[in-house]
Residue frames as qw, qx, qy, qz and C-alpha x, y, z in Angstrom:
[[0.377, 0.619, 0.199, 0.660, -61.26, -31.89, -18.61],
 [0.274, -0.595, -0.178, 0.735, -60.04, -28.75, -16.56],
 [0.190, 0.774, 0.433, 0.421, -61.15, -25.35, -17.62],
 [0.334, -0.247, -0.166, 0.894, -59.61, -21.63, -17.21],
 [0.024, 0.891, 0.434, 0.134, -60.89, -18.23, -16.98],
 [0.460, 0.277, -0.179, 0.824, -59.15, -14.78, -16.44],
 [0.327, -0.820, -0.393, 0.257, -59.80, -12.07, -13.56],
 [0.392, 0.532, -0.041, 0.749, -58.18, -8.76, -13.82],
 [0.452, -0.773, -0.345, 0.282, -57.27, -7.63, -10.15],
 [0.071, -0.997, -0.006, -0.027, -55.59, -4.21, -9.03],
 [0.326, -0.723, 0.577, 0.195, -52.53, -5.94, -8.73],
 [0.033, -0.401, 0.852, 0.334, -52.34, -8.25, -11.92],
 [0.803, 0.013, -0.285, -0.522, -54.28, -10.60, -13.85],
 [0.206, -0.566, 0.760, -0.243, -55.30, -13.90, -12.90],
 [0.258, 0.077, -0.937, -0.223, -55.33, -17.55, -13.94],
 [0.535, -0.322, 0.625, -0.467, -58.40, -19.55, -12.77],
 [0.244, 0.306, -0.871, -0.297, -59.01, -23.02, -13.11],
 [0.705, -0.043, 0.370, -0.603, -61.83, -25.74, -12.55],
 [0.109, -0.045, 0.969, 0.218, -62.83, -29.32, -13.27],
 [0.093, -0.237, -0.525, -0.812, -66.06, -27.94, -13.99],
 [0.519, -0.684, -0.511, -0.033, -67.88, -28.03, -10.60],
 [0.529, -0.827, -0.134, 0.134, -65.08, -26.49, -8.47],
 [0.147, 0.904, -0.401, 0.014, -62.11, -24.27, -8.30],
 [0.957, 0.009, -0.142, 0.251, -58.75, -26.01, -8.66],
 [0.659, 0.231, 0.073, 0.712, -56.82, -23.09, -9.32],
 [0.042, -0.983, -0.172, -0.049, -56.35, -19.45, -8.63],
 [0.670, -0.328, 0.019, 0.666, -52.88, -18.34, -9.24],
 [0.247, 0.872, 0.148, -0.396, -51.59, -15.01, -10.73],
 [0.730, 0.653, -0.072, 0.189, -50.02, -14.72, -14.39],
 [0.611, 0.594, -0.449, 0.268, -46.53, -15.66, -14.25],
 [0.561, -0.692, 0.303, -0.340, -46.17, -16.42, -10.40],
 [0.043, 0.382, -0.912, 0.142, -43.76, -19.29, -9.19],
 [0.190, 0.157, 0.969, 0.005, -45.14, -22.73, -9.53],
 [0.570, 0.278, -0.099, -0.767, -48.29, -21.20, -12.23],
 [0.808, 0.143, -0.050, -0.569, -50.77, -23.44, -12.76],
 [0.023, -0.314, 0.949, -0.018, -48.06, -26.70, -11.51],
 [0.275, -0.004, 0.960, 0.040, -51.19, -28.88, -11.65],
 [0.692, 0.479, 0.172, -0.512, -53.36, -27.79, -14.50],
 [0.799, 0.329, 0.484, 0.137, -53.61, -29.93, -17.41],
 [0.298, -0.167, 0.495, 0.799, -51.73, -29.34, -20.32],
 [0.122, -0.338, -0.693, -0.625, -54.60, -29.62, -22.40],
 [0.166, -0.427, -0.709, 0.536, -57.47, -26.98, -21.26],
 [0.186, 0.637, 0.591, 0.459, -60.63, -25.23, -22.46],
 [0.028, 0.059, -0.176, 0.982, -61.08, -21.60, -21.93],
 [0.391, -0.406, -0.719, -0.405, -64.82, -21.48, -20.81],
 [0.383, -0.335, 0.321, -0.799, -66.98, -19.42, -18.30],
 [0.509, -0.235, -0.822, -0.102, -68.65, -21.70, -15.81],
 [0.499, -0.736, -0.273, -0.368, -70.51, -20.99, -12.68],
 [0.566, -0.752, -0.063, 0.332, -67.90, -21.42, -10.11],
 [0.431, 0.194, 0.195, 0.860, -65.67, -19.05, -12.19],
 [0.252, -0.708, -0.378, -0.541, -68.90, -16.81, -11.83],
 [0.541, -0.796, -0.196, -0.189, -68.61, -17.02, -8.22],
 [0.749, -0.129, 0.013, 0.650, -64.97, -16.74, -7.93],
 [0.282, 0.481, 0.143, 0.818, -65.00, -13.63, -9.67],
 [0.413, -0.767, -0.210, -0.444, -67.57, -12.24, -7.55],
 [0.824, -0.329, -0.254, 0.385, -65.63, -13.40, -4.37],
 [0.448, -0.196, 0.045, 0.871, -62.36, -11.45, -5.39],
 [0.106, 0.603, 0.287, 0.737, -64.54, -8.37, -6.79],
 [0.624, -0.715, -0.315, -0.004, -65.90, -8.14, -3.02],
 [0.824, -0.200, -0.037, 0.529, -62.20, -9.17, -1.86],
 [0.365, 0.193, 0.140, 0.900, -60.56, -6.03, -4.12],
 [0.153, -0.789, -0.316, -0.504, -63.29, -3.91, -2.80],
 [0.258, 0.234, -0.686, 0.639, -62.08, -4.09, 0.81],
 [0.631, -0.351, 0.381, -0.577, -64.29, -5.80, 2.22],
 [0.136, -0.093, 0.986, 0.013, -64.25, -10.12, 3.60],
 [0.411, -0.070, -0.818, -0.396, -66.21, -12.36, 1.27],
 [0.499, -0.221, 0.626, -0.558, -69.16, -13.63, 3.47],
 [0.964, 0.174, 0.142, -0.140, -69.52, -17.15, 0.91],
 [0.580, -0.500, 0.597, 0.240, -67.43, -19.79, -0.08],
 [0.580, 0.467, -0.370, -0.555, -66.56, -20.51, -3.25],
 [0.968, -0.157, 0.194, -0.020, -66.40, -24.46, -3.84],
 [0.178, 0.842, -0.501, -0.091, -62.96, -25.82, -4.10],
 [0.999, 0.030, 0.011, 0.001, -61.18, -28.91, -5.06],
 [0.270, -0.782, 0.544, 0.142, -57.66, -29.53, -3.95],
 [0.983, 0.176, -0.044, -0.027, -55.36, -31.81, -5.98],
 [0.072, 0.660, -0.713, 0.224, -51.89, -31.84, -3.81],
 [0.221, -0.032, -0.878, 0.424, -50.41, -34.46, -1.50],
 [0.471, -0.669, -0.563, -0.115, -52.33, -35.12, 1.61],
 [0.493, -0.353, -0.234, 0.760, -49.81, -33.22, 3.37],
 [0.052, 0.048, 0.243, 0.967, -50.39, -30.15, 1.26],
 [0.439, -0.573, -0.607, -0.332, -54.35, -30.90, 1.53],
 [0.515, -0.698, -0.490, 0.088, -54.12, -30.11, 5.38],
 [0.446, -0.074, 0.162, 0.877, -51.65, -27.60, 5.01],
 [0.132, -0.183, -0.393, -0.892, -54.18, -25.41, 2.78],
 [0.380, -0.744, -0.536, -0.119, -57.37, -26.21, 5.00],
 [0.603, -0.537, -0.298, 0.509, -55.29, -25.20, 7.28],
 [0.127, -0.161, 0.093, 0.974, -54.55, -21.40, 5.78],
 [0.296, -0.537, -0.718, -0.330, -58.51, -21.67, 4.96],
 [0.414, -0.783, -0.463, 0.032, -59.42, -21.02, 8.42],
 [0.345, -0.316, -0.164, 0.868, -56.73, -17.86, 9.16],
 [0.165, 0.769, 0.546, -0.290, -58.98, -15.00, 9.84],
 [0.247, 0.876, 0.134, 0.392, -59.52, -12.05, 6.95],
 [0.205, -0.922, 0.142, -0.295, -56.77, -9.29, 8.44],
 [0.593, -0.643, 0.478, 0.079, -54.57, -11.85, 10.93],
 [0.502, 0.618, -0.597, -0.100, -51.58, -13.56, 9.81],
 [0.965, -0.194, 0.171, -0.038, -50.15, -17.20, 11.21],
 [0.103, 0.610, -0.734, -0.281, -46.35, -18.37, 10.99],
 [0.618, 0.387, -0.624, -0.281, -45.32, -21.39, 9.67],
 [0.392, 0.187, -0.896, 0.090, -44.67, -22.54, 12.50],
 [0.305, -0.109, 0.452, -0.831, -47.56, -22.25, 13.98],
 [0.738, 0.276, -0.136, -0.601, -49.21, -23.78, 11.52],
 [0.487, 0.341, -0.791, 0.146, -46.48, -26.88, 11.91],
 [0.244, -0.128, 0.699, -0.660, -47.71, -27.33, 15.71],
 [0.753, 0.079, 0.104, -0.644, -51.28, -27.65, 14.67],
 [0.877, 0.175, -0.300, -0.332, -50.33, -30.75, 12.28],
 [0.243, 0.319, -0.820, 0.409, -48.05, -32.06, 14.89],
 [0.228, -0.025, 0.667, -0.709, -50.74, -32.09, 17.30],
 [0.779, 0.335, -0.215, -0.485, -53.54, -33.16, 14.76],
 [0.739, 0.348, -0.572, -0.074, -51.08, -36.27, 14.10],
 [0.839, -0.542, 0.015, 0.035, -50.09, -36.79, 17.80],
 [0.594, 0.493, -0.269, 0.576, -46.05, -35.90, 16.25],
 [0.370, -0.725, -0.302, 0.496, -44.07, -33.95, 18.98],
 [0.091, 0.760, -0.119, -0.632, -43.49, -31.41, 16.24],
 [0.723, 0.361, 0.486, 0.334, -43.27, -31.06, 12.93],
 [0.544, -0.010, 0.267, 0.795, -41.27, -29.30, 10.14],
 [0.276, 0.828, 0.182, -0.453, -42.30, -25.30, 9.50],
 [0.129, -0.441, 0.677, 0.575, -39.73, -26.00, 6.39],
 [0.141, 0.134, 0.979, 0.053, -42.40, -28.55, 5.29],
 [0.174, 0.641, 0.677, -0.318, -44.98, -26.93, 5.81],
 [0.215, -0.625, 0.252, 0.707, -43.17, -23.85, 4.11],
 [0.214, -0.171, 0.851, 0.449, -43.05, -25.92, 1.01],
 [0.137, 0.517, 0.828, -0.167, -47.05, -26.71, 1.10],
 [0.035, -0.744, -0.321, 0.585, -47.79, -23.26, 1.70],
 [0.419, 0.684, 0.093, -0.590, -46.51, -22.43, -1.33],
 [0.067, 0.122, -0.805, -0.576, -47.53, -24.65, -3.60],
 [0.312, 0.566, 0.547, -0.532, -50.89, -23.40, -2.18],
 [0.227, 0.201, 0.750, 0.588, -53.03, -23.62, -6.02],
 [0.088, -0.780, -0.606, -0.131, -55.85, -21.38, -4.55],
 [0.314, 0.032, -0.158, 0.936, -54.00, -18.04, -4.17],
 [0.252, -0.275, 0.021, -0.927, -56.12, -15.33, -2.23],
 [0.830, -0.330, -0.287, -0.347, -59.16, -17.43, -1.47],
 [0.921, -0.287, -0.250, 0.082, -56.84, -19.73, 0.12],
 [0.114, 0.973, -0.077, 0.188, -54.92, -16.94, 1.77],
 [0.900, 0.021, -0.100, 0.424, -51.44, -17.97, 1.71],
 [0.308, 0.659, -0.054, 0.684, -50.16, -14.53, 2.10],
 [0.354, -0.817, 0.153, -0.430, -51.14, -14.53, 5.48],
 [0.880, -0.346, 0.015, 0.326, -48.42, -16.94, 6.78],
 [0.053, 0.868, -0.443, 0.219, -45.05, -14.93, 7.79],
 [0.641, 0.172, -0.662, 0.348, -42.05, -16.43, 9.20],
 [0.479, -0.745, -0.463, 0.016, -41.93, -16.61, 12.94],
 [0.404, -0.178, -0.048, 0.896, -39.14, -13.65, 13.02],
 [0.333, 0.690, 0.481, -0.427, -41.85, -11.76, 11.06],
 [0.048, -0.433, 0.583, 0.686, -40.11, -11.95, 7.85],
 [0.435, 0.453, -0.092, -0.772, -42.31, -11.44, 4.55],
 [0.067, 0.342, -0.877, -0.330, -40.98, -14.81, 2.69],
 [0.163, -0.046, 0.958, 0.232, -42.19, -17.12, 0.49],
 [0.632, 0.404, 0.594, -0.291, -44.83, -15.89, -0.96],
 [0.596, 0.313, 0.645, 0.361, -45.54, -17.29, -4.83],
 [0.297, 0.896, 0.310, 0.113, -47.08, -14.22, -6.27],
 [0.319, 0.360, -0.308, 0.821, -43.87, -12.03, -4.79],
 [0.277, -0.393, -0.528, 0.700, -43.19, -10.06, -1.50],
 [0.028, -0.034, -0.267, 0.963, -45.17, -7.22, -2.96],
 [0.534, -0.302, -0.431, -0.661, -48.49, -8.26, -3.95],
 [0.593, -0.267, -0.701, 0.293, -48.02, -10.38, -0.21],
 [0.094, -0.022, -0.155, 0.983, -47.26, -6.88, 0.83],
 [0.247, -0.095, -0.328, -0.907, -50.13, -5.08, -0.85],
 [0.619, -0.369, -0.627, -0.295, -52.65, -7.92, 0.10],
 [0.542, -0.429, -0.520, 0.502, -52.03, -7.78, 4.03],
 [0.135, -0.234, -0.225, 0.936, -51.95, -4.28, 4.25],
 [0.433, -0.224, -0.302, -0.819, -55.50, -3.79, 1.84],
 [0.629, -0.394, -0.667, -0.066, -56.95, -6.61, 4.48],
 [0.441, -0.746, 0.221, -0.447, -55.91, -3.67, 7.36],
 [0.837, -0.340, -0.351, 0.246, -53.37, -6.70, 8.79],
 [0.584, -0.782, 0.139, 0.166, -51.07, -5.50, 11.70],
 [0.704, 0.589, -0.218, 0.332, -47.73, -4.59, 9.57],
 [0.358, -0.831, 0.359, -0.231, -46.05, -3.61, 12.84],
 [0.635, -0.447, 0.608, -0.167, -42.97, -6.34, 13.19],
 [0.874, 0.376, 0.308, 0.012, -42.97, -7.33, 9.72],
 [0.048, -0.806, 0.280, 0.520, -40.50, -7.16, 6.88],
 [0.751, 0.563, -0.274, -0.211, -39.27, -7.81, 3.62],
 [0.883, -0.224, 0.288, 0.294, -36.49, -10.44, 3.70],
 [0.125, -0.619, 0.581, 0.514, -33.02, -9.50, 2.20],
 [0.109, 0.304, -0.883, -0.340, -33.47, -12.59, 0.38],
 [0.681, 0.139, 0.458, -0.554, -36.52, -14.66, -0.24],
 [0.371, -0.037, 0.861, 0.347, -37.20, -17.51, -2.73],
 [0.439, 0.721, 0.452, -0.288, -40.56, -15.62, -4.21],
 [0.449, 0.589, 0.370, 0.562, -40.57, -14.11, -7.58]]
């Protein structure tokens, strides 16, 4: 059984989700690919890591960086599993391109490179929005694209985290909401 909860941030409300030990989910109301791998069937119900989720992003919307984790259960691909550790460990404030993040699992797999299209894909159909800060991957031109929530709450989040906006931009065109 999977289980939801609502959050009400500064920029929009938001979905979470759990199998009742750990987060699954964390997306915002009406974003591109919402909730793609909760259950149809699903109880509304406060549970403890919904408790500490909330607390997390109250911290988070305060401006200042969580200093605990919240527990979290991925349920993509395996590709998309190392993909999302892998925006895990980009620091509070800095940002990573895609293809940077494509090197790592090239080199991780022994590949002589792999796809930042691919990885692109992963990135966002990242199910732990914020926690699992997908907003901080840019393109490696420093265009704004692809994130799920849209280019301005990607916007809005990188600039309340104090990242370097110097060299960024919105994209003419982008596949986000």
């Amino acid at each position: 059984m999977q289980y939801t909860s609502h959050y009400e941030s500064p920029i929009g409300g938001i979905t979470l989700a759990s199998n009742g030990e750990a987060l699954t989910g964390l997306w915002f109301d009406g974003q591109k690919y919402f909730a793609l791998y909760l259950d149809h069937e699903h109880e509304e119900k406060e549970l403890p890591v919904f408790e500490l989720a909330k607390k997390w992003l109250d911290i988070y919307f305060s401006g200042k960086e969580p200093d605990f984790k919240v527990p979290m259960y991925f349920t993509g691909s395996k590709f998309q599993n190392e993909v999302w550790e892998i925006l895990s460990s980009i620091p509070y404030g800095q940002t990573m391109t895609y293809g940077e993040i494509a090197k790592i699992i090239a080199k991780r797999r022994g590949l002589s490179r792999m796809s930042a299209q691919a990885v692109g894909g992963a990135v966002g159909r990242n199910e732990i929005s914020v926690i699992v800060p997908c907003h901080r991957v840019v393109g490696s031109n420093g265009s704004l694209t692809g994130y799920a929530g849209g280019i301005d709450k990607k916007i809005w989040l990188l600039e309340h985290e104090g990242a370097a906006m110097d060299g960024l931009f919105r994209p003419k065109h982008s596949t986000a909401p």
